[in-house]
C-alpha positions as CSV (number, residue, x, y, z in Angstrom):
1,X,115.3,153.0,60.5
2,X,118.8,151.9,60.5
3,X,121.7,153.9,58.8
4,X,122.4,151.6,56.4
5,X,125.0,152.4,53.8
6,X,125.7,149.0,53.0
7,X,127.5,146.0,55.1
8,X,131.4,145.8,54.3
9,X,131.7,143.0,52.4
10,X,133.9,139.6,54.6
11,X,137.1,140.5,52.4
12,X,138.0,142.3,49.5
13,X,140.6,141.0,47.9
14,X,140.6,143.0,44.5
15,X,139.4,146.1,43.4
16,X,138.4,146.8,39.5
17,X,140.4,149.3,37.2
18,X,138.5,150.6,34.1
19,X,140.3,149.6,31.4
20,X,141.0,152.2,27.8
21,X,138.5,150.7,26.0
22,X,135.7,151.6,29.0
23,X,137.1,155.0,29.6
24,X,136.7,155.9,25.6
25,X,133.0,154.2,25.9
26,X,132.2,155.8,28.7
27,X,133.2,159.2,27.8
28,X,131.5,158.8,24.5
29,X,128.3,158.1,25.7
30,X,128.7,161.1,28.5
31,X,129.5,163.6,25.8
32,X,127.5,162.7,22.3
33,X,127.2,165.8,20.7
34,X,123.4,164.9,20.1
35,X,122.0,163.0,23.2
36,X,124.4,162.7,26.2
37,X,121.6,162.6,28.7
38,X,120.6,158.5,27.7
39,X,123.3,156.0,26.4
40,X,122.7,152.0,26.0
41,X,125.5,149.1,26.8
42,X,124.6,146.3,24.5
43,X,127.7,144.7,25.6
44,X,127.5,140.2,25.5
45,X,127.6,138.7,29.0
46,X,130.5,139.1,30.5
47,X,131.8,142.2,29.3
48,X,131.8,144.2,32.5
49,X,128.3,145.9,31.9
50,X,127.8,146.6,36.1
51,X,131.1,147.8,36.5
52,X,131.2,150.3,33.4
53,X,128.0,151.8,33.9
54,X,128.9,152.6,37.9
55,X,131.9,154.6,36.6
56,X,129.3,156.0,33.8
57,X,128.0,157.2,36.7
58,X,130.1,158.0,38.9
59,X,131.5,160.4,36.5
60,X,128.2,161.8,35.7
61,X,127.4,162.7,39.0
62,X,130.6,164.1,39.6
63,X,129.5,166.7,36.8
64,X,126.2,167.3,38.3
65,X,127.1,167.9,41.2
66,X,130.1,170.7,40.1
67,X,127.3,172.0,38.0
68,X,124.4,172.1,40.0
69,X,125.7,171.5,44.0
70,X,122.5,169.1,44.2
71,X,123.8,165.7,45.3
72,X,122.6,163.5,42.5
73,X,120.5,160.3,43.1
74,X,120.4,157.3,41.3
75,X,117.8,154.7,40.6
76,X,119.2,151.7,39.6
77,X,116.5,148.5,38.2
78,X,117.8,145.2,38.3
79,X,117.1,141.8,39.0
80,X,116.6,140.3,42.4
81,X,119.8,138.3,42.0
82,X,121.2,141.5,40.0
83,X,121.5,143.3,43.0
84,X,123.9,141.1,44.6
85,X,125.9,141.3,41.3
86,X,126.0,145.3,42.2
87,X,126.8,145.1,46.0
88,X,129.7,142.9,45.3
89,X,130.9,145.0,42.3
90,X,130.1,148.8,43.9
91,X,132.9,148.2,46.8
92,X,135.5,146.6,44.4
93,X,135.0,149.4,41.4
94,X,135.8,151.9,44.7
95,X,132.1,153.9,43.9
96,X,131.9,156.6,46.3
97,X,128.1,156.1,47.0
98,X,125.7,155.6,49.4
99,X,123.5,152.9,48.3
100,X,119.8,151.9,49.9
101,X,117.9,148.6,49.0
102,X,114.5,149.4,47.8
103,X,112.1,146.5,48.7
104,X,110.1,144.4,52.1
105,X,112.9,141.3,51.9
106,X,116.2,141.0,51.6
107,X,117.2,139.9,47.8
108,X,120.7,139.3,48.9
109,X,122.3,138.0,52.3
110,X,124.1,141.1,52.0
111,X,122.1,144.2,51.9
112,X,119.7,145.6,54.2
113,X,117.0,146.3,53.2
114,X,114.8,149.8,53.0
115,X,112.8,150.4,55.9
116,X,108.7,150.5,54.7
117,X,108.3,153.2,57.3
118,X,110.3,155.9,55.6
119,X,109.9,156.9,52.4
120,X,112.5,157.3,49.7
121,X,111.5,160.8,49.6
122,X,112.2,161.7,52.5
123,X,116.4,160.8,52.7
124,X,118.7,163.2,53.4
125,X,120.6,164.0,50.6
126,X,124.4,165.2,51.7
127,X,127.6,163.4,50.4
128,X,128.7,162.6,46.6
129,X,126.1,160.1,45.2
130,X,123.2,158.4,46.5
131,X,122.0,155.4,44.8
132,X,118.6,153.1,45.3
133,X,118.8,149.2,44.3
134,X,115.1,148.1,42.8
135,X,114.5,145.0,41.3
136,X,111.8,145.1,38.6
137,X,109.1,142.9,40.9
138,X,108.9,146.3,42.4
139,X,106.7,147.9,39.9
140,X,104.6,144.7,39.5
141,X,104.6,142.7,42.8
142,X,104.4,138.6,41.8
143,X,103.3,137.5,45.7
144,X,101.4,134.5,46.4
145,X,97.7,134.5,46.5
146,X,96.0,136.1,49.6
147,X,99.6,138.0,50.5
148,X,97.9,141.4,50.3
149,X,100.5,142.9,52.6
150,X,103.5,142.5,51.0
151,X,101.5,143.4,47.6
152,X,101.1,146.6,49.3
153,X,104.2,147.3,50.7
154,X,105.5,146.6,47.1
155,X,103.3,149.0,45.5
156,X,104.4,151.8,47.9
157,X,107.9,151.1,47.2
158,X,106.2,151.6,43.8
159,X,104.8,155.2,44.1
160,X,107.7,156.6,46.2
161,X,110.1,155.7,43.2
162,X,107.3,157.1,40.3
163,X,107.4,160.6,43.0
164,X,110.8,161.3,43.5
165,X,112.6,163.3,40.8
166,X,115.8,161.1,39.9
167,X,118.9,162.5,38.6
168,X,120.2,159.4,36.9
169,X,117.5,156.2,35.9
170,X,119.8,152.7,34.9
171,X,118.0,149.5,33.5
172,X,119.7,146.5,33.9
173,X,118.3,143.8,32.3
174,X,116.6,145.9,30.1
175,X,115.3,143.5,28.0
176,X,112.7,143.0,30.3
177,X,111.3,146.3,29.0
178,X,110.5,144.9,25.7
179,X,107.0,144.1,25.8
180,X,105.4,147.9,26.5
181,X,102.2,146.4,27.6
182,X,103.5,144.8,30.6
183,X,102.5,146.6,33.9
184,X,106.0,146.5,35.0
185,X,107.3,148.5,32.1
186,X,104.3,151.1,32.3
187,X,105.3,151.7,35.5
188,X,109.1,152.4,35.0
189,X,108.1,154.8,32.1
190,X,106.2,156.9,34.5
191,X,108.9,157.2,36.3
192,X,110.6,160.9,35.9
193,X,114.8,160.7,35.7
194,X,117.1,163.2,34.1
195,X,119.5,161.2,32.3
196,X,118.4,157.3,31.0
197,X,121.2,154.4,31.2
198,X,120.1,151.2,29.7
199,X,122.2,147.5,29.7
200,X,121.3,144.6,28.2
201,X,123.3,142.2,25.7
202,X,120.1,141.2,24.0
203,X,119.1,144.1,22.1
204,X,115.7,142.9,21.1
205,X,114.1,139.3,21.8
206,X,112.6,137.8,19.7
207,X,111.6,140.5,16.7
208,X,113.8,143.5,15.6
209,X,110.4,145.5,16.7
210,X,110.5,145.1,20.3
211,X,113.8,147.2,20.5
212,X,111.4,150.2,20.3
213,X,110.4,149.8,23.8
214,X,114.1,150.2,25.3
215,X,114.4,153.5,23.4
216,X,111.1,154.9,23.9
217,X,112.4,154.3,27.5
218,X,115.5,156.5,27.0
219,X,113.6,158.8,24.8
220,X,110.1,159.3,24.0
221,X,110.0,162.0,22.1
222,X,112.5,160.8,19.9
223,X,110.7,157.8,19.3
224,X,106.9,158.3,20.1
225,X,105.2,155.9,18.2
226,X,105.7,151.5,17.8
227,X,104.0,151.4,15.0
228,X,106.3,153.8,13.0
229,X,109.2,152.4,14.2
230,X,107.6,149.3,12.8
231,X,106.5,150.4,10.0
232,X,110.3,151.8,8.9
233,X,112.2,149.2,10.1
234,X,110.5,146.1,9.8
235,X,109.1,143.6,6.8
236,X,105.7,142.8,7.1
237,X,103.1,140.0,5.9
238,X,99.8,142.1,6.5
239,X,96.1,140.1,5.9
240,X,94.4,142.8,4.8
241,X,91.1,140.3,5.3
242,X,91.7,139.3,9.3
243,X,93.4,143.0,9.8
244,X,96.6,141.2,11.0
245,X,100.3,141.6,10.4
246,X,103.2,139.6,11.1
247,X,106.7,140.7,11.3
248,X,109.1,138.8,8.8
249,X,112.2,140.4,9.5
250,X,114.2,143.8,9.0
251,X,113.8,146.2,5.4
252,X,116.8,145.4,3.8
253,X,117.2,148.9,2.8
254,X,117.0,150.1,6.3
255,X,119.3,147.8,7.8
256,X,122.4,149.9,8.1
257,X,120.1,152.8,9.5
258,X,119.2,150.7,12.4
259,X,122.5,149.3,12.6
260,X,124.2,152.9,13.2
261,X,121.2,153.9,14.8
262,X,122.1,150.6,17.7
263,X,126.0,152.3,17.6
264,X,125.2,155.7,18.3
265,X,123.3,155.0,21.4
266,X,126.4,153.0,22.9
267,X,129.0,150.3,22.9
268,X,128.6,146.6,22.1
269,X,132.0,144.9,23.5
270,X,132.6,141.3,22.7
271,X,133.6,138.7,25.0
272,X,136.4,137.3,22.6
273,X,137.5,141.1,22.5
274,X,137.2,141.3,26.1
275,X,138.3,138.5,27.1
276,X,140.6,136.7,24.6
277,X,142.3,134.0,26.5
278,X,138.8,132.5,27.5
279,X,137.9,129.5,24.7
280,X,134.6,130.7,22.6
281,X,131.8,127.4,23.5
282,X,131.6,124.6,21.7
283,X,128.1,123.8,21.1
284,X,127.0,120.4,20.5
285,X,123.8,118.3,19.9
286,X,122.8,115.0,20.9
287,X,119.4,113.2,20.0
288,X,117.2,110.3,21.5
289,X,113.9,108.7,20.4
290,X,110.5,109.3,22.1
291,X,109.2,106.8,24.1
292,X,105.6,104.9,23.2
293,X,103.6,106.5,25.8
294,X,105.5,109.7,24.6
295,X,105.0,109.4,20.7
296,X,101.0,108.3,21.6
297,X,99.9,111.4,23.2
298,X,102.6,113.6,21.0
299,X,100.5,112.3,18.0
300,X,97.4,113.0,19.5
301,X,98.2,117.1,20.4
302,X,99.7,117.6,17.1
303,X,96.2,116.2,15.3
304,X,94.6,118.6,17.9
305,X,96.6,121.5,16.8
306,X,96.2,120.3,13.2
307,X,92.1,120.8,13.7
308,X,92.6,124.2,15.4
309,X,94.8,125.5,12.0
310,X,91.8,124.2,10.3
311,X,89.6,126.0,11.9
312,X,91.4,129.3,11.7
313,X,92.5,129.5,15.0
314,X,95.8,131.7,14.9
315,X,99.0,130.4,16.6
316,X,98.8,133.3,19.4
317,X,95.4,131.8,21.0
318,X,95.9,129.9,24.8
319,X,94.4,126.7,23.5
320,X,97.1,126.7,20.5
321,X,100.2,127.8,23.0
322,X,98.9,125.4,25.9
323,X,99.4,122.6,22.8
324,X,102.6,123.7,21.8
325,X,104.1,124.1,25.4
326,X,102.3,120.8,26.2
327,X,104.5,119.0,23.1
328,X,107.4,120.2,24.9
329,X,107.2,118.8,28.0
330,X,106.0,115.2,26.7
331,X,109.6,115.8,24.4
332,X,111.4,115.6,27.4
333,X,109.9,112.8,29.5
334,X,107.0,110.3,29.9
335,X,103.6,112.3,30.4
336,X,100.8,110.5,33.3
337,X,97.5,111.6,33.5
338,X,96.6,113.0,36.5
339,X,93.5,115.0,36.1
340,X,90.8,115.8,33.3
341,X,88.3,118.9,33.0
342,X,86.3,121.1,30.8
343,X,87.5,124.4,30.3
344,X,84.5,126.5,29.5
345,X,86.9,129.4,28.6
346,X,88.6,127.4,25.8
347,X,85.4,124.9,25.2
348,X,87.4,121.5,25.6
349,X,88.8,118.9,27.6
350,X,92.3,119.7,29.0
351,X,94.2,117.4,30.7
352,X,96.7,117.5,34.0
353,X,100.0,115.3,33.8
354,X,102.9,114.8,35.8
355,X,106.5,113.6,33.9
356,X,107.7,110.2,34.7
357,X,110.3,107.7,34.0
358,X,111.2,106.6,31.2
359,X,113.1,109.6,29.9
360,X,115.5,109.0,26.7
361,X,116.5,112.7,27.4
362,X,117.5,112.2,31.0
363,X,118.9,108.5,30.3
364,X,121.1,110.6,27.1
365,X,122.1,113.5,30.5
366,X,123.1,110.8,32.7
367,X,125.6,109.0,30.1
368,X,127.0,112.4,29.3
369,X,127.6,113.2,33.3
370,X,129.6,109.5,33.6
371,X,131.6,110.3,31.0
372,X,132.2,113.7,32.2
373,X,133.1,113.0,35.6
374,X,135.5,110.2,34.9
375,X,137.0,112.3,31.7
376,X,140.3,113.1,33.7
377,X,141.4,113.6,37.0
378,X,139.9,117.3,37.0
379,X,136.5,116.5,38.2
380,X,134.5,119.2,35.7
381,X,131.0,120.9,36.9
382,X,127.8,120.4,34.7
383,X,124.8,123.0,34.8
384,X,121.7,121.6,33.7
385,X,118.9,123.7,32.3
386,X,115.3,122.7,31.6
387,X,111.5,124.7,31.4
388,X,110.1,122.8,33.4
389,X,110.2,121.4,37.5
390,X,109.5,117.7,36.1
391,X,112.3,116.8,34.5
392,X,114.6,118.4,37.3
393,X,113.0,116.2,40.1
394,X,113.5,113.2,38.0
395,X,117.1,114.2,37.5
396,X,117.0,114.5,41.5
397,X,116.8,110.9,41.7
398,X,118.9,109.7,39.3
399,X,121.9,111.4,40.5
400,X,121.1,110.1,44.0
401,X,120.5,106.7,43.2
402,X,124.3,107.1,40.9
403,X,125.7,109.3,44.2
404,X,126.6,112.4,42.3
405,X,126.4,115.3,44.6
406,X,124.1,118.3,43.0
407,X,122.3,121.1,44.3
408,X,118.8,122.0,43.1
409,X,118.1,126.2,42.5
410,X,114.2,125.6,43.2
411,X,111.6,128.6,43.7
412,X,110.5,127.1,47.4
413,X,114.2,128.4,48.3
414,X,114.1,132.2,49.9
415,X,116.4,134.2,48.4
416,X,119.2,134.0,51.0
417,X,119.2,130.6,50.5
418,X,119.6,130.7,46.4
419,X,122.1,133.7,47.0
420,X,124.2,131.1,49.1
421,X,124.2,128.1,46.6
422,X,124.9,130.1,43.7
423,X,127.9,132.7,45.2
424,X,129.2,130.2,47.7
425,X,128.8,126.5,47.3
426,X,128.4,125.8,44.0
427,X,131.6,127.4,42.9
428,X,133.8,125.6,45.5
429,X,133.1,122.4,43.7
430,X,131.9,120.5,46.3
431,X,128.7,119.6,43.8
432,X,129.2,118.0,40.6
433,X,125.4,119.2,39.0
434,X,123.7,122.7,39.3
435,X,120.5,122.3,38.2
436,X,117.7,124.7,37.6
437,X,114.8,125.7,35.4
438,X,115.6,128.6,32.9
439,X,113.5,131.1,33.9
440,X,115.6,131.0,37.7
441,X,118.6,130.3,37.2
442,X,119.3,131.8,33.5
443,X,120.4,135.0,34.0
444,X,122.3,137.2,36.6
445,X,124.4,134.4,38.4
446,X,127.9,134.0,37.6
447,X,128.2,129.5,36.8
448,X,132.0,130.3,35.1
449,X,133.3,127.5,37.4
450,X,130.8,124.8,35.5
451,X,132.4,123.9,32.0
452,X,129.2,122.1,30.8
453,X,125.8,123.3,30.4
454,X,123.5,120.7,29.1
455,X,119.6,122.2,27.6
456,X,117.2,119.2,28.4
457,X,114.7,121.4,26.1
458,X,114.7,124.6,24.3
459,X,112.8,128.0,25.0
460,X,111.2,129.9,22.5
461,X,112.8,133.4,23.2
462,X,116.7,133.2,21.8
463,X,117.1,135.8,24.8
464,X,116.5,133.4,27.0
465,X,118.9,130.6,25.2
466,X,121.8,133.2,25.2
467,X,121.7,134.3,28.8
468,X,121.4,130.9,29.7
469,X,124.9,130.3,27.7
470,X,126.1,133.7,29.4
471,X,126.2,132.4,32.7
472,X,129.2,129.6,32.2
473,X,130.5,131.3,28.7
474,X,132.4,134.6,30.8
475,X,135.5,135.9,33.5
476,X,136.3,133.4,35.8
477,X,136.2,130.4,32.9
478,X,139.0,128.4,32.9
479,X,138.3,126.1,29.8
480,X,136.4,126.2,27.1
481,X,132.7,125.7,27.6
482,X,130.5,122.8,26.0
483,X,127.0,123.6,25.1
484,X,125.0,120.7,24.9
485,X,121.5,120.6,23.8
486,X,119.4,117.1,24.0
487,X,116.8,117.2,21.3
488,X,114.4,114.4,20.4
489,X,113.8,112.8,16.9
490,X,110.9,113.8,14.9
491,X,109.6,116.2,17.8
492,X,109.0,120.2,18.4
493,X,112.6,120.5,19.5
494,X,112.9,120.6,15.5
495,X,110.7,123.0,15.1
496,X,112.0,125.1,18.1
497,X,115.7,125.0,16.9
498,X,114.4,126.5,13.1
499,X,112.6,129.3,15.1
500,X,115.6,130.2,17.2
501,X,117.6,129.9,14.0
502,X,115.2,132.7,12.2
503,X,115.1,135.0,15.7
504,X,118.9,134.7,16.0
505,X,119.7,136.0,12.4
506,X,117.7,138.9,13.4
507,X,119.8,139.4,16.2
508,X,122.8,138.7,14.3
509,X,122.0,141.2,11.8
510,X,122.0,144.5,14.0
511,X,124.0,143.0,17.0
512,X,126.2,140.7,15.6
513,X,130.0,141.0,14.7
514,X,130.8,142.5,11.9
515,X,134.6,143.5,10.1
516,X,135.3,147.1,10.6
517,X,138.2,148.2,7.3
518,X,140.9,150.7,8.6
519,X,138.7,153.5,8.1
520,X,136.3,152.5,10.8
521,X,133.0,151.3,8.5
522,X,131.3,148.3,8.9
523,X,132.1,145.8,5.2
């Protein structure tokens, strides 16, 4: 076992100062008069979440460890690329810890990791503050088939953390808790921690419901049961003949009580409060036509899902999602049959496709990158986003064939490799294009020095869509950023865009800005 603290960073060349606004936030959420032992940060990306919730701590362990003499020891949850985020911030924000990576590889080119053979139970605990780096994969290992080894050394990883005693237990991310069915968030439930620290800037998802899970996390005695939260906060359309219900929204008569109950548990900080002097995005929309081949099989899924409504099927069943995520790949480019079988599971003929050429989607991205590129002398960086691999390797091809230098953030790359592209090339401008699907490259990584962000396709989770924005719309932007989504005529990126709409004013409702008079109440 080596005695890792952690590796001193090449240079630092600043350090943060907590500013008045984090030192009030920070010492409200350490002495609420009714529960100072679990606070939440619902703060928008960008607002310096990692960095106020290391002095949150640091501060708190100072405490326990005056009152107690027991050096306190931190568990920290994050995401693999969320770890590099706090190795780079815990040096700078002069945190007097020492920190230990929990996992079998390295998640950053920076950190050591763990070693397997001894336990987290068994580290010596002298000095101020020890503090453990998980990322959530931790508590329910994704490995590839047959890798029953590192599935393994996972899961110990696993029962060490759910066996030690922790003083302090932070969630980063913590949307990622919403669904309390997962096995990853069973598993962090189990585990035992004095004092609960949550930080997410998505408060729920996709309904007002799922917020229960991050506060049965931070308390579950105060809030014991989903279905009474639901029942209390949340409109319903209940078919009293299928036994099903269907949140419509928030009560409109509760919807100040879960407003103040969101503000009691912490702060939500703005990034145009934050940050002032960085432009708000610009978000813009450009459309295209579907192709023949594309409005020919487009046609055919939607009479398909057309017979499955008549039949009763409900929108949740596999057959009815595989549809609907099936629409939205052929929205984006032209769909080849590659493959047909029977699926006895779902009783029908699926089919296997690969995206080709022609795309009206990426034809529409590669006029907007010319005119980008030649738009002044100041040659501008462009993230691309999409949901699926297809479209990205088409993209791959156009830009070579047109000599625009990109870089591709693909899954095949280890992590060292994506930690590179992401901290150290990308920003230095010596690539025009970053391009990535949502689901890798959406959240955690810092793309301020891009000015464009271009959505080939939308998701269905607003979540998703927002940290996606989050990662060019924050410090370190120099202009103003241009959202631009690409949606196609008379497709499901209509459909998509009312659903995000409907999700978003959810959001907007509880999370959302809202006027404060001089006495301090919302108007």
């Amino acid at each position: 076992m080596t005695d890792l603290i952690y590796e001193p960073l090449d240079i630092v060349t600043e350090y943060y100062e907590s500013t008045e606004w984090q030192d009030k936030a920070i010492k409200d959420m350490l002495d609420h008069p009714e529960h100072p032992e679990y606070s939440a940060d619902w703060s928008e990306m960008g607002c310096y979440k990692t960095t106020t919730a290391l002095w949150l701590l640091q501060e708190r362990a100072k405490r326990q460890k005056k009152e107690t003499g027991v050096t306190p020891v931190t568990l920290i949850i994050t995401s693999k690329a969320g770890k590099g985020t706090y190795f780079d911030a815990l040096p700078k924000a002069k945190i007097n810890a020492t920190v230990y990576n929990v996992g079998v590889e390295k998640c950053t080119r920076r950190i050591g990791d763990l070693e397997i053979s001894q336990k987290i139970t068994d580290i010596k605990r002298e000095g101020e503050h020890i503090v453990f780096l998980a990322h959530y994969e931790v508590f329910s290992p994704r490995v590839e088939k047959g890798d029953k080894e590192k599935k393994a050394r996972l899961s110990i990883n696993a029962k060490y953390c759910k066996q030690v005693k922790w003083t302090n237990i932070v969630c980063d991310e913590a949307h990622k808790l919403k669904n309390p069915d997962t096995k990853w968030t069973r598993q962090i439930k189990r585990v035992r921690g004095d004092n609960r620290h949550i930080m997410t800037g998505t408060g729920f998802v996709n309904r007002p419901d799922e917020m229960w899970s991050l506060l049965h996390f931070l308390d579950p005695v105060a809030w014991p049961s989903y279905w009474g939260f639901r029942r209390e906060y949340c409109e319903e359309y209940v078919d009293d003949q299928a036994g099903t219900s269907i949140v419509l929204g928030i009560k409109p008569e509760k919807l100040d009580d879960l407003i103040r109950l969101q503000q009691s548990l912490g702060p939500r900080f703005f990034m145009s409060n934050v940050h002032p002097t960085i432009g708000e995005p610009v978000f813009n929309t450009h459309t295209v036509t579907l192709g023949p081949v594309q409005r020919k099989m487009f046609d055919e899924i939607k009479h398909e899902l057309y017979t499955l409504d008549q039949q009763g099927v409900p929108i949740t069943s596999p057959n009815v999602l595989s549809a609907l995520n099936r629409l939205r790949q052929i929205s984006v480019a032209t769909p080849k049959v590659v493959a047909t079988h029977y699926d006895e599971v779902a009783e029908r003929m699926k089919l296997e496709i690969e995206l080709e050429e022609p795309s009206s989607k990426l034809d529409k991205v590669m006029e907007l990158i010319d005119e980008i590129r030649w738009d002044d002398e100041i040659k501008r960086q462009i993230v691309v986003f999409s949901s699926f691999k297809g479209p990205l390797l088409l993209l791959e091809k156009r830009l070579e064939k047109a000599d625009v230098p990109y870089l591709h953030l693909e899954v095949k790359l280890n992590e060292e490799e994506r930690y590179r592209m992401w901290h150290d090339t990308f920003p230095k401008k010596e690539h025009k294009v970053l391009m990535s699907t949502l689901q890798l490259g959406g959240e955690s990584i810092n793309l301020a020095c891009a000015q464009y962000l271009i959505f080939l396709d939308r998701d269905w989770s607003p979540k998703n869509m927002m940290q996606a924005v989050g990662r060019v719309y924050r410090p370190g932007q120099t202009g103003i950023p241009e959202v631009i989504y690409i949606d196609a005529i008379n497709s499901i990126d209509g459909r998509i865009k009312n659903l995000l709409d409907m999700k978003g004013k959810w959001f907007t409702q509880v999370f959302g800005k809202k006027d404060v008079d001089e006495n301090g109440d919302s108007q």
